[in-house]
C-alpha positions in Angstrom: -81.4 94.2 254.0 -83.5 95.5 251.2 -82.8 96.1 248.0 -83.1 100.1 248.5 -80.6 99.7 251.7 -76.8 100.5 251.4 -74.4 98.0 250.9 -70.5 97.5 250.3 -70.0 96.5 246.6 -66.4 95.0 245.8 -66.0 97.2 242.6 -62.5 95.9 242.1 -59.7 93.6 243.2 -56.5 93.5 243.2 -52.6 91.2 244.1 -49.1 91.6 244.4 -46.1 89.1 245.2 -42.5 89.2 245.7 -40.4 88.7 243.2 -38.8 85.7 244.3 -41.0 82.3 243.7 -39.3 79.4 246.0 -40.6 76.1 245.3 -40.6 73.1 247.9 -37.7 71.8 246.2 -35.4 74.8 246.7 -36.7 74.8 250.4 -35.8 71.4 250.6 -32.1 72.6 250.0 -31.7 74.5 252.8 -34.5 72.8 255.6 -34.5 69.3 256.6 -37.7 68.5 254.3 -38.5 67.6 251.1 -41.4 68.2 248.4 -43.3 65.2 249.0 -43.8 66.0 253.1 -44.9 69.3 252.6 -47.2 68.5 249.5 -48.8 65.5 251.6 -49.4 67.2 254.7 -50.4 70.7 253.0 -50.9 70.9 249.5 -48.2 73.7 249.0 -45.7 73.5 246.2 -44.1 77.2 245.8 -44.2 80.4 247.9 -42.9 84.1 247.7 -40.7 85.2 249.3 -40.0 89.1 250.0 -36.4 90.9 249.2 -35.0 92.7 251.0 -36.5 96.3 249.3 -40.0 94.9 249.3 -42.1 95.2 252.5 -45.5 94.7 253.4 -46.5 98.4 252.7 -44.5 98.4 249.5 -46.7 95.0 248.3 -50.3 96.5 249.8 -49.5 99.5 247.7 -49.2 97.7 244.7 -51.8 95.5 245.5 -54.3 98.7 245.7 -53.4 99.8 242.5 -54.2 96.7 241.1 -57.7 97.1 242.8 -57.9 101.0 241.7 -57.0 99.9 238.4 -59.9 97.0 237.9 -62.1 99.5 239.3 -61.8 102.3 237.1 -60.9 104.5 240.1 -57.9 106.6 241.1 -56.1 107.1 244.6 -58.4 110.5 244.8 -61.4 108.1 245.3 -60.7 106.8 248.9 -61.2 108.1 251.9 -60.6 105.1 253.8 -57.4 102.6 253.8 -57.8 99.6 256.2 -54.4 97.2 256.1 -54.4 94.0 257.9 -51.3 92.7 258.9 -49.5 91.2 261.6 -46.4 92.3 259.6 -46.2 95.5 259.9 -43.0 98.2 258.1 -43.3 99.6 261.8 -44.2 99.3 265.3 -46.1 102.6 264.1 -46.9 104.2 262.2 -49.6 102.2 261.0 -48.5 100.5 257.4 -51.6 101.6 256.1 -50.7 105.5 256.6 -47.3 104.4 254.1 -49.9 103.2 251.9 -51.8 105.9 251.6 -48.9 108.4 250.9 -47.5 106.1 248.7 -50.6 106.4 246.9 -51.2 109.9 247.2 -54.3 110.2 248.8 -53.4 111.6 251.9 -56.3 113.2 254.1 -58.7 110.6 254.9 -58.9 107.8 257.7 -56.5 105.0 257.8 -55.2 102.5 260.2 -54.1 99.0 260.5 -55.8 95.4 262.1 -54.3 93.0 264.1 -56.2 89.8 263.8 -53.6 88.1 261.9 -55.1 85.2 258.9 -58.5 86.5 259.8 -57.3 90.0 259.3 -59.0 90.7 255.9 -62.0 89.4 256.9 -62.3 91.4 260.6 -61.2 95.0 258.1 -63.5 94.3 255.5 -66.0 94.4 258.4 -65.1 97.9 259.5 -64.8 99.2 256.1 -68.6 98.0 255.3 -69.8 99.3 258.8 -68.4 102.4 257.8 -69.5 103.1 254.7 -73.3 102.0 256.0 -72.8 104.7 258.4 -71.9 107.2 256.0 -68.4 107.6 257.8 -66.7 106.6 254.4 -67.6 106.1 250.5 -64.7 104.6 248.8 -62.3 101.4 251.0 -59.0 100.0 250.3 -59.2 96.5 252.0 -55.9 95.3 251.9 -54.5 91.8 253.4 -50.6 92.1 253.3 -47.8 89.8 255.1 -44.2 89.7 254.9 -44.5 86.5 257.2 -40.8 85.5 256.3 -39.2 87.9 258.4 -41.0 86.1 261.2 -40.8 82.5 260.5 -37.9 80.1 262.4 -36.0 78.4 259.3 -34.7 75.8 261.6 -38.5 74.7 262.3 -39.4 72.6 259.5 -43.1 72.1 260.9 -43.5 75.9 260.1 -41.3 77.8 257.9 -42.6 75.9 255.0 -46.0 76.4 255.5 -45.9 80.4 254.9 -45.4 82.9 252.3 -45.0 86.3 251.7 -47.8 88.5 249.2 -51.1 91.1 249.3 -54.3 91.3 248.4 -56.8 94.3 248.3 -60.2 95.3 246.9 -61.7 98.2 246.6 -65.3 98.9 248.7 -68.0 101.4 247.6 -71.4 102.1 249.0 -74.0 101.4 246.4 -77.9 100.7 246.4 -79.0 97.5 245.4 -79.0 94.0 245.7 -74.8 93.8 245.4 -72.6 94.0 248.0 -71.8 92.1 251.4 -74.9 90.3 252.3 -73.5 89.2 256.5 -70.7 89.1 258.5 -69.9 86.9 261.3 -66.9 87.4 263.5 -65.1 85.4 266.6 -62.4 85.8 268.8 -61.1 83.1 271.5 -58.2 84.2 273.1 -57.8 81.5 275.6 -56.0 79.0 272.9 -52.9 81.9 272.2 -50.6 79.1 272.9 -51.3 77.7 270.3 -50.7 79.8 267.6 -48.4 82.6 268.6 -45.5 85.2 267.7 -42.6 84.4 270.7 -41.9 88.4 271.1 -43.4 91.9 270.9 -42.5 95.2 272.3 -44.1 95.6 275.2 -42.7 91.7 276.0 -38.9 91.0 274.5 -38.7 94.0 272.9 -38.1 92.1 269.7 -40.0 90.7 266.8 -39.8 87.7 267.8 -41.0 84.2 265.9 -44.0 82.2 265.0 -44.2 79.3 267.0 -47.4 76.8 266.4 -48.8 73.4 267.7 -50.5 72.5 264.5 -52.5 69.1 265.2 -54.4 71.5 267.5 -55.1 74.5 264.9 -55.9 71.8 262.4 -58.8 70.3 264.7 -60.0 74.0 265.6 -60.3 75.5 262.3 -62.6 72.8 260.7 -64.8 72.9 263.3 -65.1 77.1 264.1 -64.7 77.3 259.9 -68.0 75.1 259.1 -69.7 76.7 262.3 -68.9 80.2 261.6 -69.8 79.1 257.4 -73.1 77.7 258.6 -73.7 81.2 261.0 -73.1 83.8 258.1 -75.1 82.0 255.4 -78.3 81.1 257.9 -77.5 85.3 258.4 -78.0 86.1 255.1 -81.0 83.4 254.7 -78.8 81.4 252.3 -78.6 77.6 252.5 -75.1 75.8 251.4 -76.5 75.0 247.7 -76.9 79.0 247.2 -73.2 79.5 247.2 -71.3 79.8 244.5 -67.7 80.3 245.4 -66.3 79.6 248.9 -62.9 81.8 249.3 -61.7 80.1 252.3 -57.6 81.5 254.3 -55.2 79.3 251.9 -53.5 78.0 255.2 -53.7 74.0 254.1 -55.1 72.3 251.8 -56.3 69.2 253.9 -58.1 71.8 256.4 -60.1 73.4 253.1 -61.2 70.3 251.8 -62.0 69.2 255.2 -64.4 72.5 256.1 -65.9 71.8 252.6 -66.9 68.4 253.1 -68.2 68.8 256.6 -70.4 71.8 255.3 -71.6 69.6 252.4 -70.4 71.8 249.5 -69.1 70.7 246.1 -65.1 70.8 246.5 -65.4 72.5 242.6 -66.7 75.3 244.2 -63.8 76.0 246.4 -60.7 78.3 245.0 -57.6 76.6 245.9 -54.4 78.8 245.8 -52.3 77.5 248.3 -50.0 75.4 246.3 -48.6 78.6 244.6 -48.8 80.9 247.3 -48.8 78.4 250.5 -50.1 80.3 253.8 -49.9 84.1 253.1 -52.0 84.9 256.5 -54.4 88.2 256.0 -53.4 88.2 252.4 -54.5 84.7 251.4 -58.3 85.5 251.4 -57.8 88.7 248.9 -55.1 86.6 247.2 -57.4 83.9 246.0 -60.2 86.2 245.2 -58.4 87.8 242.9 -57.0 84.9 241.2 -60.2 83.9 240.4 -62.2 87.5 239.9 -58.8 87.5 236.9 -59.3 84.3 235.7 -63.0 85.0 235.1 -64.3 82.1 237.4 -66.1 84.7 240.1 -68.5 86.7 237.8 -70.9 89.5 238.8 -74.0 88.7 240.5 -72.2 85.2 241.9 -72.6 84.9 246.1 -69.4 84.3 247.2 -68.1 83.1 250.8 -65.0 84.5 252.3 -63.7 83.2 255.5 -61.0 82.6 257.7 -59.3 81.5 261.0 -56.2 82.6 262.8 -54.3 83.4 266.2 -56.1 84.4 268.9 -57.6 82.0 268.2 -59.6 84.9 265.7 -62.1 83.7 263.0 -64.9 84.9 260.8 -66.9 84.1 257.4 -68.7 87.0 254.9 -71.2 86.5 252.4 -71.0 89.0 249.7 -72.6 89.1 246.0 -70.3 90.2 243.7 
């Protein structure tokens, strides 16, 4: 693009989390694990986890305010609320439409995407196609989970790997050099087994529960991370050594550090939030962005990587200058 072309500038950012912090010793108390297996294996030393009167709508919606806020902008502003979840309040209506009442903007488009921990990434798609084509001015992006209510607590290999939170930023089209540079996106549904919720409605009729073989995702996101990494910077004709930041999904620790050193890029450059928050799935790409937007590492003007991988198997990477 050129610099007279219109882009999607992150004008603001935005988190929420439950309540309730748990840390791997308190999990420990009620699952056969302890802290130094799940710090080993994953990195993760405390999650959230949701009460009861705190849903994934309920954290998007604070999550957008936080976004509105560190924009400068108010609920009148946008005309278009994307939520990604896999967690949904409902079967339907979308979450995002209990968003946007709860906000007060009712009138414009909103709707939900299922593409689970890539989520964020395939939304924030739409939302810049949509502003390029006029079709919107002002996103909500917002990654929220309530991945508790899903998780078997009697499966040690999985219910301590996930937690419960939101993350949102706010896109506006702008003229410049700002903005989201490329976006690459890849689905491969052939490996569901894998990585998969045991129910639906159209299936069991209930929610069902995550189930996951996770040698096999470990092995799979490394190598569709660094490809997919590699494919969105050569997009944008970066090189590895023009990055800044890297956002990667805060699923595990071990697979982070592993994408970084297979792409060649300086671990220090890589925000790491997955011991606080553990695996938050669509909301763990926002989640870590605004972390460090807050704690003034990610500045304005810095090109930033974003990208994730999850069931489906569904993956993706953005490169977008702050």
């Amino acid at each position: 693009m050129t610099e007279t072309a219109l882009r999607a500038v992150i004008k603001g950012t935005g988190s929420a989390l439950p309540r309730t912090r748990v840390s791997n010793a308190e999990l420990a108390a009620r699952v056969d694990t302890s802290d130094e297996w799940i710090t080993e294996r994953t990195g993760i030393k405390f999650r959230h986890i949701a009460e009861p009167d705190e849903t994934t709508a309920t954290l998007a919606t604070a999550a957008a305010r936080n976004a509105l806020d560190a924009a400068g902008m108010s609920p009148d502003d946008i005309d278009l609320i994307i939520v990604a979840t896999a967690t949904p309040d409902q079967t339907f209506p979308a979450s995002a439409t209990i968003v946007q009442h709860a906000l007060g903007c009712n009138g414009g488009v909103a709707f939900d995407v299922a593409a689970v921990c890539s989520g964020f990434l395939y939304a924030f798609s739409v939302a810049e196609s949509m502003i390029r084509a006029g079709s919107a001015k002002n996103a909500l992006v917002i990654g929220s989970e309530t991945f508790s209510r899903i998780l078997d607590w009697e499966d040690r290999a999985t219910c301590v790997l996930f937690g419960d939170g939101a993350g949102a930023v706010v896109l506006c089209g702008e003229v410049g050099t700002r903005g989201a540079l490329a976006t690459k996106l890849h689905a491969d549904g052939k490996h569901n087994e894998l990585l998969y919720v045991d129910g639906g409605p159209s299936t069991t009729g209930t929610v069902g529960k995550l189930r996951m073989r996770g040698r096999e995702v470990f092995r799979h996101a490394v190598t569709n991370l660094a490809s997919v990494m590699h494919e969105t910077l050569e997009a944008a004709d970066l090189a590895p050594q023009d990055v800044d930041w890297v956002v990667p999904h805060q699923a595990n620790a071990r697979i982070i550090e592993a994408t970084a050193k297979k792409l060649g890029l300086d671990p220090n450059k890589v925000v790491l939030t997955v011991d606080q928050h553990a695996n938050t799935s669509a909301a763990s790409v926002p989640l870590a962005l605004d972390v460090a937007v807050r704690d003034g590492r990610i500045r304005p003007g810095d090109i930033v990587v974003l990208e994730a991988m999850g069931g489906g198997f569904t993956w993706g990477a953005s490169v977008v200058r702050m």
